[in-house]
mmCIF file of the N, C-alpha and C atoms, coordinates in Angstrom:
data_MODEL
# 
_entry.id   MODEL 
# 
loop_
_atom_site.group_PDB 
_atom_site.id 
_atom_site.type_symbol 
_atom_site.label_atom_id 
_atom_site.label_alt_id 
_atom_site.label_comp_id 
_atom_site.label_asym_id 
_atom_site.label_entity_id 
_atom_site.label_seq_id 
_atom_site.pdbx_PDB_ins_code 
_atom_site.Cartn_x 
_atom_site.Cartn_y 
_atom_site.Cartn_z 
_atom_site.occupancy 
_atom_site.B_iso_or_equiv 
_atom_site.pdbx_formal_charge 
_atom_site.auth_seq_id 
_atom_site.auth_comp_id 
_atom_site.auth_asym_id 
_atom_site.auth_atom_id 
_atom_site.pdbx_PDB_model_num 
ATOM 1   N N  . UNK A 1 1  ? 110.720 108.294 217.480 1.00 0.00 ? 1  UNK A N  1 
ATOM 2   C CA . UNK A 1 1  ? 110.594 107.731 218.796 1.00 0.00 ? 1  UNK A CA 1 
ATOM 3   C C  . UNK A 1 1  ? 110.916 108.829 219.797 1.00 0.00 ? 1  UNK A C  1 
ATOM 4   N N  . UNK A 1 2  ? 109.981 109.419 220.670 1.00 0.00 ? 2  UNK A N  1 
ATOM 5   C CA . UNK A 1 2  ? 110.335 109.901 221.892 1.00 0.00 ? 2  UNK A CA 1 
ATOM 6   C C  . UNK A 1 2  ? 111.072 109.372 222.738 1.00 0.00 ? 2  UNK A C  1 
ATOM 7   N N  . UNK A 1 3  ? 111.902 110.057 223.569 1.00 0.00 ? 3  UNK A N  1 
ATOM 8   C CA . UNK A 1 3  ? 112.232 109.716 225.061 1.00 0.00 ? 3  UNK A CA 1 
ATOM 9   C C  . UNK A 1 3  ? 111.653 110.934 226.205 1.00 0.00 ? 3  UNK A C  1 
ATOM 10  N N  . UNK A 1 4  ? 111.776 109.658 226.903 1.00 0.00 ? 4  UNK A N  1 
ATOM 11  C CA . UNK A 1 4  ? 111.107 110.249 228.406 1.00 0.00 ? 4  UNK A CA 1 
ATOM 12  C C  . UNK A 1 4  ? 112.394 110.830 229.361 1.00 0.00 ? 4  UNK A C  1 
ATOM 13  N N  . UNK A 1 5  ? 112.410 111.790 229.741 1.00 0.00 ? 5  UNK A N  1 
ATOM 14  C CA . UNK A 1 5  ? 113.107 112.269 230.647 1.00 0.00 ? 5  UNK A CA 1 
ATOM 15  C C  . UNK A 1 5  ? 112.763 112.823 231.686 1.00 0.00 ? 5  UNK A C  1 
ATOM 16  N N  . UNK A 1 6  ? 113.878 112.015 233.358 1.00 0.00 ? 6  UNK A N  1 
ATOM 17  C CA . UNK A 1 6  ? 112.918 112.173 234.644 1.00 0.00 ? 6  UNK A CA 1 
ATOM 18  C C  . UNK A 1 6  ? 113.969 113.065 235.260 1.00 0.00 ? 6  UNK A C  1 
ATOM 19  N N  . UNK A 1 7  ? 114.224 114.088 235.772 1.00 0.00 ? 7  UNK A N  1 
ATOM 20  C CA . UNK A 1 7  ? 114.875 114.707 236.583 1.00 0.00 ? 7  UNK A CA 1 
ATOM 21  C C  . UNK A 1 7  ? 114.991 115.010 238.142 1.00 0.00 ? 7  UNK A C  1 
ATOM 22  N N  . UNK A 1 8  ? 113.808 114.234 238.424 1.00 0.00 ? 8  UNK A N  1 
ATOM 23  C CA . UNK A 1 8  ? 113.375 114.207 240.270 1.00 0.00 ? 8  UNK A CA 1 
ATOM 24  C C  . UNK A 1 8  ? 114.341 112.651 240.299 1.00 0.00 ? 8  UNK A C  1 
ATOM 25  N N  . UNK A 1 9  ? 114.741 112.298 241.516 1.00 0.00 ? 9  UNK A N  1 
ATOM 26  C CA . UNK A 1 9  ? 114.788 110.964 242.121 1.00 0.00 ? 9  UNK A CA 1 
ATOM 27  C C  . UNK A 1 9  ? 113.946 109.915 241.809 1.00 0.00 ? 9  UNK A C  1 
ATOM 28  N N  . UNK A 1 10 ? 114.166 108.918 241.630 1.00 0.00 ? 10 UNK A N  1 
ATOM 29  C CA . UNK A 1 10 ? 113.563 107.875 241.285 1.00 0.00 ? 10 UNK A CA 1 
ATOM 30  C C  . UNK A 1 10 ? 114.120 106.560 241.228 1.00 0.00 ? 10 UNK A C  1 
ATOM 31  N N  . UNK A 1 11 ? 112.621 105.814 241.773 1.00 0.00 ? 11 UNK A N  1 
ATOM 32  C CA . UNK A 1 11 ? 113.484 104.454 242.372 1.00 0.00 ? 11 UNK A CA 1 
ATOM 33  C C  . UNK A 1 11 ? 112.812 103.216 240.954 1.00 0.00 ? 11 UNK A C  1 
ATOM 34  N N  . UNK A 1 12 ? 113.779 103.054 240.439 1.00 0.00 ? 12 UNK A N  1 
ATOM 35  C CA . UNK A 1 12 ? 113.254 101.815 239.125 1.00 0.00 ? 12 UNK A CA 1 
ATOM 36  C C  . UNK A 1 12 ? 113.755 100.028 239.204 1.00 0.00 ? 12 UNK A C  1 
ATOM 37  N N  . UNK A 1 13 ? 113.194 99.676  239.406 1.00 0.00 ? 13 UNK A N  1 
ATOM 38  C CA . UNK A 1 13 ? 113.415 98.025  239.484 1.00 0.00 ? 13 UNK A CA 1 
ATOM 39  C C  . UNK A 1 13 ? 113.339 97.653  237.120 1.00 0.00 ? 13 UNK A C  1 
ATOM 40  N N  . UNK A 1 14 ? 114.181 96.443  237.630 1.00 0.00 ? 14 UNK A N  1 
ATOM 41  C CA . UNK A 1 14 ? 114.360 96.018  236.579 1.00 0.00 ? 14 UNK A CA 1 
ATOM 42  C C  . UNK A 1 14 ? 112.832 95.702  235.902 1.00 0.00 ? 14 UNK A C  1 
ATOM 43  N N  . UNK A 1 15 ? 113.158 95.676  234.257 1.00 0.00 ? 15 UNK A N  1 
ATOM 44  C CA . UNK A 1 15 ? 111.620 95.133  233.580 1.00 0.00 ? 15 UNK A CA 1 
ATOM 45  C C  . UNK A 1 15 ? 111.614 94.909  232.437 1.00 0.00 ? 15 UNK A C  1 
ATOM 46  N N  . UNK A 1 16 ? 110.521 95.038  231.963 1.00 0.00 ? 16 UNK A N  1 
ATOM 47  C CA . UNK A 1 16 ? 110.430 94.529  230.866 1.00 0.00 ? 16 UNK A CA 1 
ATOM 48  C C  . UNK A 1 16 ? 109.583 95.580  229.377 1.00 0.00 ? 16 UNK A C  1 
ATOM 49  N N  . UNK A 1 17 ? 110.763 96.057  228.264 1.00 0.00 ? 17 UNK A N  1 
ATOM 50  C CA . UNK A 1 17 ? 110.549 96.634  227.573 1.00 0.00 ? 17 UNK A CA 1 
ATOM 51  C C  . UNK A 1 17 ? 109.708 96.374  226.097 1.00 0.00 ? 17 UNK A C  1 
ATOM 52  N N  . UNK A 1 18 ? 108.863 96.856  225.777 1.00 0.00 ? 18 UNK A N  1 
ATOM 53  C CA . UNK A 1 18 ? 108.454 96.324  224.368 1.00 0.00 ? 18 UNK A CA 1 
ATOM 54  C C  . UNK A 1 18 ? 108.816 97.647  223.449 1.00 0.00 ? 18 UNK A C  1 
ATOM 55  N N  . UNK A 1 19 ? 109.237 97.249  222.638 1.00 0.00 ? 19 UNK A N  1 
ATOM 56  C CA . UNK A 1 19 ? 109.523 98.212  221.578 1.00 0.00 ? 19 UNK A CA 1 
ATOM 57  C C  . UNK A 1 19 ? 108.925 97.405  220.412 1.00 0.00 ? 19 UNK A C  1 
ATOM 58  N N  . UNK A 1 20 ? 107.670 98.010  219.535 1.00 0.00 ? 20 UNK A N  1 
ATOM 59  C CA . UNK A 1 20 ? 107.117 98.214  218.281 1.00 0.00 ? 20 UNK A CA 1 
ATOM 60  C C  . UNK A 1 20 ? 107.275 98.875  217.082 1.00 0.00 ? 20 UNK A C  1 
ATOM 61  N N  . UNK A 1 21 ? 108.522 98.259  215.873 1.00 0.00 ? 21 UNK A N  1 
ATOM 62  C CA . UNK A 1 21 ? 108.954 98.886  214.940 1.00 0.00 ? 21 UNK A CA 1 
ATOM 63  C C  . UNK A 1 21 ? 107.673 98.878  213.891 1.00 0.00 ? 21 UNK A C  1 
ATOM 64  N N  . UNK A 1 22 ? 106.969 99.882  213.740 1.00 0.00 ? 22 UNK A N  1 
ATOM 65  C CA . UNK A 1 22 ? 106.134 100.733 212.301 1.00 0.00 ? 22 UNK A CA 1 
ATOM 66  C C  . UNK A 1 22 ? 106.842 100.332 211.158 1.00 0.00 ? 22 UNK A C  1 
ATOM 67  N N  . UNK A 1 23 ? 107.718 100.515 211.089 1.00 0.00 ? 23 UNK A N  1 
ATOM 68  C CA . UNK A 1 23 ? 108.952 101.084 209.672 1.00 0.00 ? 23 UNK A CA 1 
ATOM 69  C C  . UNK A 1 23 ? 109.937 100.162 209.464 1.00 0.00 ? 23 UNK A C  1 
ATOM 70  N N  . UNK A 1 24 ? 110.442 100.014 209.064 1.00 0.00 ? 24 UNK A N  1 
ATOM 71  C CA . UNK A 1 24 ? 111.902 99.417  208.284 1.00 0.00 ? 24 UNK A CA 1 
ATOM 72  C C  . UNK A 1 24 ? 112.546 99.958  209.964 1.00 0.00 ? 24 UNK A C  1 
ATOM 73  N N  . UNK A 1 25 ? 113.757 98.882  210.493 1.00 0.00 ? 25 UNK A N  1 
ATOM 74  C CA . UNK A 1 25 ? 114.788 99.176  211.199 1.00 0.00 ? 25 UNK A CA 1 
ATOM 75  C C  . UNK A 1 25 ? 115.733 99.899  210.743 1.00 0.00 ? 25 UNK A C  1 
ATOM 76  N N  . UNK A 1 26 ? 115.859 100.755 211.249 1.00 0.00 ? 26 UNK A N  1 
ATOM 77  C CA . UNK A 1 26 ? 117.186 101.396 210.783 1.00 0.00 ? 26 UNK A CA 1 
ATOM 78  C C  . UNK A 1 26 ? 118.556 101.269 211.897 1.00 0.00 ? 26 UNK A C  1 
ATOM 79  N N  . UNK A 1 27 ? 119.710 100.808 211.359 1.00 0.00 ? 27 UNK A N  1 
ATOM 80  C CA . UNK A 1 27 ? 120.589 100.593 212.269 1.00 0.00 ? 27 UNK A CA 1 
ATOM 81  C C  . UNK A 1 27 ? 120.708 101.594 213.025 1.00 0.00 ? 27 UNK A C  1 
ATOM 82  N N  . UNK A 1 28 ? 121.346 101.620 214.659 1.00 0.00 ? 28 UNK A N  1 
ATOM 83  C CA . UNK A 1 28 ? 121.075 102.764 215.271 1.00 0.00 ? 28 UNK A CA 1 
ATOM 84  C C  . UNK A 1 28 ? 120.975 102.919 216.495 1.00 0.00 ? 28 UNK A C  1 
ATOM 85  N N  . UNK A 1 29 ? 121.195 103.830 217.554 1.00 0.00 ? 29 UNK A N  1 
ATOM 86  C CA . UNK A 1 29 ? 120.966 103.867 218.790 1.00 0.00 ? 29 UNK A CA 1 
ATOM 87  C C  . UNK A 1 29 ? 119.733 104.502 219.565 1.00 0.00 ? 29 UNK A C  1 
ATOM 88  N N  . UNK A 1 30 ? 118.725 104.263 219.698 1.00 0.00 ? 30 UNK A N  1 
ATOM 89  C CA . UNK A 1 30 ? 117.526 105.411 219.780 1.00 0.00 ? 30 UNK A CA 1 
ATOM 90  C C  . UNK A 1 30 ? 117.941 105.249 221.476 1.00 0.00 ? 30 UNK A C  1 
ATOM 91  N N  . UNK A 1 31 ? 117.150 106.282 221.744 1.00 0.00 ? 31 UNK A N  1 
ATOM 92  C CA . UNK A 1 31 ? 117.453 106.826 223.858 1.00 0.00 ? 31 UNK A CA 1 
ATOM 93  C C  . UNK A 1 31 ? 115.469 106.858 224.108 1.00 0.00 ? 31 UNK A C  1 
ATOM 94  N N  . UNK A 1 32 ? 115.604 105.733 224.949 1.00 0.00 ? 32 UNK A N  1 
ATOM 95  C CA . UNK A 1 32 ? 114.365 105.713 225.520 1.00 0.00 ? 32 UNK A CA 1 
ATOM 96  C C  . UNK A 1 32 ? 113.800 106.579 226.768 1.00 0.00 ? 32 UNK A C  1 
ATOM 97  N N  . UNK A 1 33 ? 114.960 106.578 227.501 1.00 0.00 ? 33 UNK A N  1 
ATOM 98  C CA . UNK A 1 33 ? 114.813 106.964 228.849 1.00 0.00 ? 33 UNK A CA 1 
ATOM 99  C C  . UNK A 1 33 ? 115.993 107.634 229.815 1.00 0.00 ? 33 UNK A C  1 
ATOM 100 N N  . UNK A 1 34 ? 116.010 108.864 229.800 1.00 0.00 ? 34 UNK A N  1 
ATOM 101 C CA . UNK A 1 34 ? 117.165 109.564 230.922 1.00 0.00 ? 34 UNK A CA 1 
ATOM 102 C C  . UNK A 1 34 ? 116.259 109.255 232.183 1.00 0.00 ? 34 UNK A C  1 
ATOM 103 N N  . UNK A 1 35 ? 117.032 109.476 232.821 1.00 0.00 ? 35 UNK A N  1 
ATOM 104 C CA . UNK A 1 35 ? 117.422 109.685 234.326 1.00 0.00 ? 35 UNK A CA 1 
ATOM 105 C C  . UNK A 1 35 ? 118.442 110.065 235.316 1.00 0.00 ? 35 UNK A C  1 
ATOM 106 N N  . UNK A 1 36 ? 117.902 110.332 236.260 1.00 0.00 ? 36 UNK A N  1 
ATOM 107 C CA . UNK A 1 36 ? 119.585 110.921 237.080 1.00 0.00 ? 36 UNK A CA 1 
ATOM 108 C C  . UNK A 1 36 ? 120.423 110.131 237.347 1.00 0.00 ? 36 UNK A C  1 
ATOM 109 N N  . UNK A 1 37 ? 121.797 110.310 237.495 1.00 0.00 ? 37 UNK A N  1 
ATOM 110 C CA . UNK A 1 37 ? 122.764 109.206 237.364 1.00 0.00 ? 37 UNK A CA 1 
ATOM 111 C C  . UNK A 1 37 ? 122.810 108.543 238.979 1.00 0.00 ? 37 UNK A C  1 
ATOM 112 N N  . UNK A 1 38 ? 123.106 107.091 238.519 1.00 0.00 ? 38 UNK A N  1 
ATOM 113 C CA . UNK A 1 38 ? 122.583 106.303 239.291 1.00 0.00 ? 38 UNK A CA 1 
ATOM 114 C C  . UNK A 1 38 ? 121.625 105.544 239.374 1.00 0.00 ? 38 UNK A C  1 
ATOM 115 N N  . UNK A 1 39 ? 120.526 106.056 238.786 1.00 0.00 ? 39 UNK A N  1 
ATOM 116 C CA . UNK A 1 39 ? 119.146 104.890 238.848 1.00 0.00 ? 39 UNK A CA 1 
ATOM 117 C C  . UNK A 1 39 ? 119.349 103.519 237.617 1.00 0.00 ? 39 UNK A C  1 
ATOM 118 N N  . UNK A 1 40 ? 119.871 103.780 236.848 1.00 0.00 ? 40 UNK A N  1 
ATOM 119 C CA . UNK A 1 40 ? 120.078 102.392 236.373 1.00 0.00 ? 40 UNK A CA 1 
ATOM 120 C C  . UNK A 1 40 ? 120.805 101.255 236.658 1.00 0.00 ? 40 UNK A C  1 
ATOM 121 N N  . UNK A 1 41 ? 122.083 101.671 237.548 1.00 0.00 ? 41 UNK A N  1 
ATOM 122 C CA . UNK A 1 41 ? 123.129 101.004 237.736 1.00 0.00 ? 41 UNK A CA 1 
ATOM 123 C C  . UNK A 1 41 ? 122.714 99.518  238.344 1.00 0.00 ? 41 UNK A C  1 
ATOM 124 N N  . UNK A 1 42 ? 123.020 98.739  237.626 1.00 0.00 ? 42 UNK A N  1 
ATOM 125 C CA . UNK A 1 42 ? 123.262 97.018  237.909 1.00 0.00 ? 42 UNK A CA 1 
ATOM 126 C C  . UNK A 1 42 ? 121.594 96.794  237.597 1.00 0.00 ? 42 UNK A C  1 
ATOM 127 N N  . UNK A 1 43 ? 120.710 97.448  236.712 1.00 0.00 ? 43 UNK A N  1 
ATOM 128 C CA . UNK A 1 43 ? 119.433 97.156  236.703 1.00 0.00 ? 43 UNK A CA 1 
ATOM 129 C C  . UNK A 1 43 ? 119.004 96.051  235.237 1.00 0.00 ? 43 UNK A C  1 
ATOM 130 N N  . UNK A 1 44 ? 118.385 95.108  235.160 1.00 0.00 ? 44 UNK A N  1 
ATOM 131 C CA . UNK A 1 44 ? 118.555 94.310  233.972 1.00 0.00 ? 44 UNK A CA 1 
ATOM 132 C C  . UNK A 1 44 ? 117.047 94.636  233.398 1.00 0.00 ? 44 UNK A C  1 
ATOM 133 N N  . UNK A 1 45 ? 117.189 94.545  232.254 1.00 0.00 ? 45 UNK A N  1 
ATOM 134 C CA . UNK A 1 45 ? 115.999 95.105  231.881 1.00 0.00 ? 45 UNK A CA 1 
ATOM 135 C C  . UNK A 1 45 ? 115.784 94.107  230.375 1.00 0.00 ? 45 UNK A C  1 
ATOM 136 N N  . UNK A 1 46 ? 114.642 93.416  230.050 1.00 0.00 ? 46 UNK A N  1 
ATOM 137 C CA . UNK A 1 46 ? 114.294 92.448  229.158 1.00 0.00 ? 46 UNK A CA 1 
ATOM 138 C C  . UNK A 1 46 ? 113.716 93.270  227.152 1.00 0.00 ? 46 UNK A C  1 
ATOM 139 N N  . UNK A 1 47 ? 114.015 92.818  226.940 1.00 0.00 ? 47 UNK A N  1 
ATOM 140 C CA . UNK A 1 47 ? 113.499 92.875  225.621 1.00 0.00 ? 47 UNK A CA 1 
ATOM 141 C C  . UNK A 1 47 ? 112.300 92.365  225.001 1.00 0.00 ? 47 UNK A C  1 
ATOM 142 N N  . UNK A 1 48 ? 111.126 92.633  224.235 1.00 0.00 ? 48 UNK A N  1 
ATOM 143 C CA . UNK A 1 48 ? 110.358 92.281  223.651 1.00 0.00 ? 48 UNK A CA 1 
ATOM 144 C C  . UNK A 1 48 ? 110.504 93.245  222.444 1.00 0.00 ? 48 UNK A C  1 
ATOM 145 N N  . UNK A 1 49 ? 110.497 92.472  220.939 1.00 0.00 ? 49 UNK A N  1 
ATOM 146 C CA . UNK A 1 49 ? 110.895 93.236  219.672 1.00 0.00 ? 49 UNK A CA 1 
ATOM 147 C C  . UNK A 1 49 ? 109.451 92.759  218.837 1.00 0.00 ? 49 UNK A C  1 
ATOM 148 N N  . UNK A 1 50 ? 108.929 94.408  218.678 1.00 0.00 ? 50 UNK A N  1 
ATOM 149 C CA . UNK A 1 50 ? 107.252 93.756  217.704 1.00 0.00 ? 50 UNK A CA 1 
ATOM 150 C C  . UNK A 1 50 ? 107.956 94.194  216.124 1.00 0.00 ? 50 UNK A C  1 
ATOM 151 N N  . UNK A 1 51 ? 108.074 93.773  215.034 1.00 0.00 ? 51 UNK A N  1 
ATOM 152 C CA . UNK A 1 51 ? 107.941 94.369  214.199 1.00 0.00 ? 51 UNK A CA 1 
ATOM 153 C C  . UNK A 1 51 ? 107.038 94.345  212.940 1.00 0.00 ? 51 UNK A C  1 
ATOM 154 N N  . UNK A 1 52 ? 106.574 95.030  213.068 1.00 0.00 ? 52 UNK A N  1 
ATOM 155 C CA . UNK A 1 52 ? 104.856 95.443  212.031 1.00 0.00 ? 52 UNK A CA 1 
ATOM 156 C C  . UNK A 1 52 ? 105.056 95.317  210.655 1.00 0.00 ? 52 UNK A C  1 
ATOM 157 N N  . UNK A 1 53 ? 106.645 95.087  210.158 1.00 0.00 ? 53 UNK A N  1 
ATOM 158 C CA . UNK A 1 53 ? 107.054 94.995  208.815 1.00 0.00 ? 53 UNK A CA 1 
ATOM 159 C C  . UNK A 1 53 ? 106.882 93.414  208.203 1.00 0.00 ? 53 UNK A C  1 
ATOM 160 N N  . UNK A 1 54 ? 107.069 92.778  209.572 1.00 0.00 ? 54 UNK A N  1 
ATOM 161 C CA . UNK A 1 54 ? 107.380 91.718  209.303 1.00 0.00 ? 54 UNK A CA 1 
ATOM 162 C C  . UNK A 1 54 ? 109.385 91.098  209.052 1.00 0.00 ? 54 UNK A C  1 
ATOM 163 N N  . UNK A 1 55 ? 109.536 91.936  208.715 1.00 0.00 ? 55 UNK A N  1 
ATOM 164 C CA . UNK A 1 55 ? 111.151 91.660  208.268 1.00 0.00 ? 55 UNK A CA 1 
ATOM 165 C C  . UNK A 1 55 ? 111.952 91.191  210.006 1.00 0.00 ? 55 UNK A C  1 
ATOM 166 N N  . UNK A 1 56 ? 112.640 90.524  209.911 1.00 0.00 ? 56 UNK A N  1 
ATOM 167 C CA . UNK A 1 56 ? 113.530 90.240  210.678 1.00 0.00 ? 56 UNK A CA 1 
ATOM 168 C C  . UNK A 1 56 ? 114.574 91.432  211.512 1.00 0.00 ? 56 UNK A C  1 
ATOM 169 N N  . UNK A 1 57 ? 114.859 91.628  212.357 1.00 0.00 ? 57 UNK A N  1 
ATOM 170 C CA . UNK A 1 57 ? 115.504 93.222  212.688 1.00 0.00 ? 57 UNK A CA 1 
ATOM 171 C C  . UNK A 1 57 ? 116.068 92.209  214.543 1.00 0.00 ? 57 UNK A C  1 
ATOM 172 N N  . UNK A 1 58 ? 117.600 92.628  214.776 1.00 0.00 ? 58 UNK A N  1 
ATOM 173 C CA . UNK A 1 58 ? 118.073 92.049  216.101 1.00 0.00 ? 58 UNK A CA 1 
ATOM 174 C C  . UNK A 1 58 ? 118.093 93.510  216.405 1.00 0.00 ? 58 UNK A C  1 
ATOM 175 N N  . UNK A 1 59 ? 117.865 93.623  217.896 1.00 0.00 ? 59 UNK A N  1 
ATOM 176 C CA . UNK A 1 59 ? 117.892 94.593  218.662 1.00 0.00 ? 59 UNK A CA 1 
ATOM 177 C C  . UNK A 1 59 ? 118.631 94.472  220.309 1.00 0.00 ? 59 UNK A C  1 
ATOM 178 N N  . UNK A 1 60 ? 118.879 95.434  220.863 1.00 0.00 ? 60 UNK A N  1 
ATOM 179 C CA . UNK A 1 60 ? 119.001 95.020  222.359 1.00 0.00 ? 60 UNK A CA 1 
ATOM 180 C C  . UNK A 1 60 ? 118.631 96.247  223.332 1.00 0.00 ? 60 UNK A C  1 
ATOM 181 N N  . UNK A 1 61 ? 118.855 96.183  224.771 1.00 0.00 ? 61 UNK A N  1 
ATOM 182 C CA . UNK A 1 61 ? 118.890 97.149  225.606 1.00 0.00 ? 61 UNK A CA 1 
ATOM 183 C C  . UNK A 1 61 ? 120.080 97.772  225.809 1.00 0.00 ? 61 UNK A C  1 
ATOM 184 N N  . UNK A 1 62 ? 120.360 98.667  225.983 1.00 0.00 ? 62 UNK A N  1 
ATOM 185 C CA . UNK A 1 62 ? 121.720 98.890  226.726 1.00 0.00 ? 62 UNK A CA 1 
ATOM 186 C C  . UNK A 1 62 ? 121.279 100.470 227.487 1.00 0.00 ? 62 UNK A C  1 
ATOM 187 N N  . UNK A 1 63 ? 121.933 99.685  228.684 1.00 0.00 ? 63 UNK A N  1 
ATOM 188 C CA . UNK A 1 63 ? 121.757 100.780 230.131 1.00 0.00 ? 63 UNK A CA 1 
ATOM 189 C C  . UNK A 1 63 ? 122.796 101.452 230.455 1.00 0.00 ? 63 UNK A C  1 
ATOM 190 N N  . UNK A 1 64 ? 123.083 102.809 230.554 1.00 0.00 ? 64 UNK A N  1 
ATOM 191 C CA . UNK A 1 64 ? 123.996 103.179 230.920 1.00 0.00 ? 64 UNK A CA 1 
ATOM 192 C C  . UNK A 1 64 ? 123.966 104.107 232.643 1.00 0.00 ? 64 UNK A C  1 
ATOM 193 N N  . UNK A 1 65 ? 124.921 104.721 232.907 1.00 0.00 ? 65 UNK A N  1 
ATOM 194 C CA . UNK A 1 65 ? 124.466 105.308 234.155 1.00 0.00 ? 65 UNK A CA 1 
ATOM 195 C C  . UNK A 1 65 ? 122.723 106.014 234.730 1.00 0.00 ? 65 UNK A C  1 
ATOM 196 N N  . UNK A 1 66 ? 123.003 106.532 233.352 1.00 0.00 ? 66 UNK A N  1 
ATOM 197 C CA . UNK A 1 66 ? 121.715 107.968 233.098 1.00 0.00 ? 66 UNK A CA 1 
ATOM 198 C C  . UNK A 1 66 ? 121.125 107.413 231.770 1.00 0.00 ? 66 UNK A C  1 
ATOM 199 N N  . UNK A 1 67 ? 120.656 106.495 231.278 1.00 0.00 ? 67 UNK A N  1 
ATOM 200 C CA . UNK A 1 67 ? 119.985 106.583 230.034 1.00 0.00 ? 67 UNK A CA 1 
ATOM 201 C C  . UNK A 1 67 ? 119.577 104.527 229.685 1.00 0.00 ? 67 UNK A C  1 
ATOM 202 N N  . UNK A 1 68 ? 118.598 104.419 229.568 1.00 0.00 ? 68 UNK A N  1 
ATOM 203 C CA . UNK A 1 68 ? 118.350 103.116 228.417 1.00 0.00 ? 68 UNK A CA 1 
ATOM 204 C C  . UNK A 1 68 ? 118.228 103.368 227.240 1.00 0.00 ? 68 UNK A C  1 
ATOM 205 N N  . UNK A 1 69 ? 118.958 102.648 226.229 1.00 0.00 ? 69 UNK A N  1 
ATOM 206 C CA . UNK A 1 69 ? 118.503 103.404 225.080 1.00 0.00 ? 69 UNK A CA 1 
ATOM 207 C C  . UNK A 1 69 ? 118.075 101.875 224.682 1.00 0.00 ? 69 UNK A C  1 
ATOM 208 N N  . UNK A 1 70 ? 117.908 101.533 223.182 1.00 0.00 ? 70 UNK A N  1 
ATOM 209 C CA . UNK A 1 70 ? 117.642 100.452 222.035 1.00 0.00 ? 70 UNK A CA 1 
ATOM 210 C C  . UNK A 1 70 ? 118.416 100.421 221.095 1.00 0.00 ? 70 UNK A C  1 
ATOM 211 N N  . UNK A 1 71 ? 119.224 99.376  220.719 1.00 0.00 ? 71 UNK A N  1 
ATOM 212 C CA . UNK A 1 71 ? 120.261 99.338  219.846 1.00 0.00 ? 71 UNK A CA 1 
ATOM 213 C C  . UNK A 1 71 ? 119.768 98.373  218.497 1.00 0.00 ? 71 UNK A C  1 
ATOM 214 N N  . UNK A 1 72 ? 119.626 99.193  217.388 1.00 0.00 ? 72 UNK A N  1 
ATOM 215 C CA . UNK A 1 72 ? 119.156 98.237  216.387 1.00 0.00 ? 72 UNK A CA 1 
ATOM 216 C C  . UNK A 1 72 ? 120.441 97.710  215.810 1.00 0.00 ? 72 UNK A C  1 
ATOM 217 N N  . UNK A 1 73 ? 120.707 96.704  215.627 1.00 0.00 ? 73 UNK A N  1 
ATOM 218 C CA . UNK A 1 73 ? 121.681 96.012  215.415 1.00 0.00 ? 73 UNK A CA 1 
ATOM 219 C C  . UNK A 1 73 ? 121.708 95.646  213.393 1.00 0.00 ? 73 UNK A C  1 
ATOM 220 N N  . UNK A 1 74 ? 123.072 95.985  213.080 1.00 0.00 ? 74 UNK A N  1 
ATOM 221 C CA . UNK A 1 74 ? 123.012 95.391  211.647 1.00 0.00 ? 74 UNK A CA 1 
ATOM 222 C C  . UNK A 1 74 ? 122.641 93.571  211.664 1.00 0.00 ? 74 UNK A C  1 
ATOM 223 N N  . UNK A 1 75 ? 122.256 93.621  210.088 1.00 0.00 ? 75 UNK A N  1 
ATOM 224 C CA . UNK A 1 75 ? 122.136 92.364  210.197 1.00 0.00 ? 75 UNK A CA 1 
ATOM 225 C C  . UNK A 1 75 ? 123.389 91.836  209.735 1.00 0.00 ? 75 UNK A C  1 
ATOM 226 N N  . UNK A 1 76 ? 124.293 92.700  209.005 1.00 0.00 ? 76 UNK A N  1 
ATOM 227 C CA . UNK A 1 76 ? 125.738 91.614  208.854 1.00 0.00 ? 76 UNK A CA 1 
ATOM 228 C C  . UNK A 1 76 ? 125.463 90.565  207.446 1.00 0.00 ? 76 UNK A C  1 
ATOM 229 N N  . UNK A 1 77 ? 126.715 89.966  207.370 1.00 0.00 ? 77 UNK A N  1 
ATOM 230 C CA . UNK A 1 77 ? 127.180 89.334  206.622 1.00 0.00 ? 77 UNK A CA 1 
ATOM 231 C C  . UNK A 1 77 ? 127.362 88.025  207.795 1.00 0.00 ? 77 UNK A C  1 
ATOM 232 N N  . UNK A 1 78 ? 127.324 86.324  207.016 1.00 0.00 ? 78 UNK A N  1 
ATOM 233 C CA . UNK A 1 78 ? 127.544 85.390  207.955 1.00 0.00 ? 78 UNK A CA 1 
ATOM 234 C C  . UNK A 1 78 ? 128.992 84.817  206.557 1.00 0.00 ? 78 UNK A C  1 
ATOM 235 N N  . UNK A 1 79 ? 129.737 84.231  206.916 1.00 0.00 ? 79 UNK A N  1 
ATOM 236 C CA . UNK A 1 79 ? 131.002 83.684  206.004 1.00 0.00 ? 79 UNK A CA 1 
ATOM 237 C C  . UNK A 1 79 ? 131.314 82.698  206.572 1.00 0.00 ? 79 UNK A C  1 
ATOM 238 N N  . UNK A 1 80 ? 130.883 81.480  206.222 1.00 0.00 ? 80 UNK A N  1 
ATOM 239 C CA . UNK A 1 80 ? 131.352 80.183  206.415 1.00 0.00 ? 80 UNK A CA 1 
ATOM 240 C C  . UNK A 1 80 ? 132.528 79.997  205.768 1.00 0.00 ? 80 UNK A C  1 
ATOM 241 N N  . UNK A 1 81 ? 133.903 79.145  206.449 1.00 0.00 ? 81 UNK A N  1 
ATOM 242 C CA . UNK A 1 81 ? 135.048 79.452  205.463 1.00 0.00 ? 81 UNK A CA 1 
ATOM 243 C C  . UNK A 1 81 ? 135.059 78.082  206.413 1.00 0.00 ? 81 UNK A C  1 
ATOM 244 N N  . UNK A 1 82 ? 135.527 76.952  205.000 1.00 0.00 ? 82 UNK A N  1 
ATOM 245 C CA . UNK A 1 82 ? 136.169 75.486  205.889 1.00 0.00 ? 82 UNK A CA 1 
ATOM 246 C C  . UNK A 1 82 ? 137.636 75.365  205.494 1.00 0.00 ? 82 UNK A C  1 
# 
């Protein structure tokens, strides 16, 4: 997976991301997008998850000052205990 990196000013409104997994998920942090610090701040940005495997895979956004990245999330263990 590439990332894009912008180093001029730039004005970004919140949106909406699709990310298309090819492959098996691998747990993990991939970096979609730098920018100069500041342009993300308080910006919400949506998820759409394709995956071409078919298999099940949770993911999310996470924005930081300077960067969106994609967080593939484990799938975990669930333990019901009564």
């Amino acid at each position: 997976m590439d990332a894009i990196t912008i180093d001029r000013a730039l004005t970004l409104d919140a949106g909406q991301v699709t990310a298309t997994l090819k492959g098996e998920a691998k747990v993990g942090t991939y970096t979609l997008l730098t920018v100069p610090s500041g342009t993300l701040a308080g910006k919400k940005f949506g998820l759409t998850l394709v995956n071409e495997t078919g298999k099940n895979a949770s993911a999310k956004l996470v924005a930081s000052d300077t960067t969106l990245s994609l967080e593939i999330l484990s799938q975990g263990i669930v333990l019901i205990v009564r």
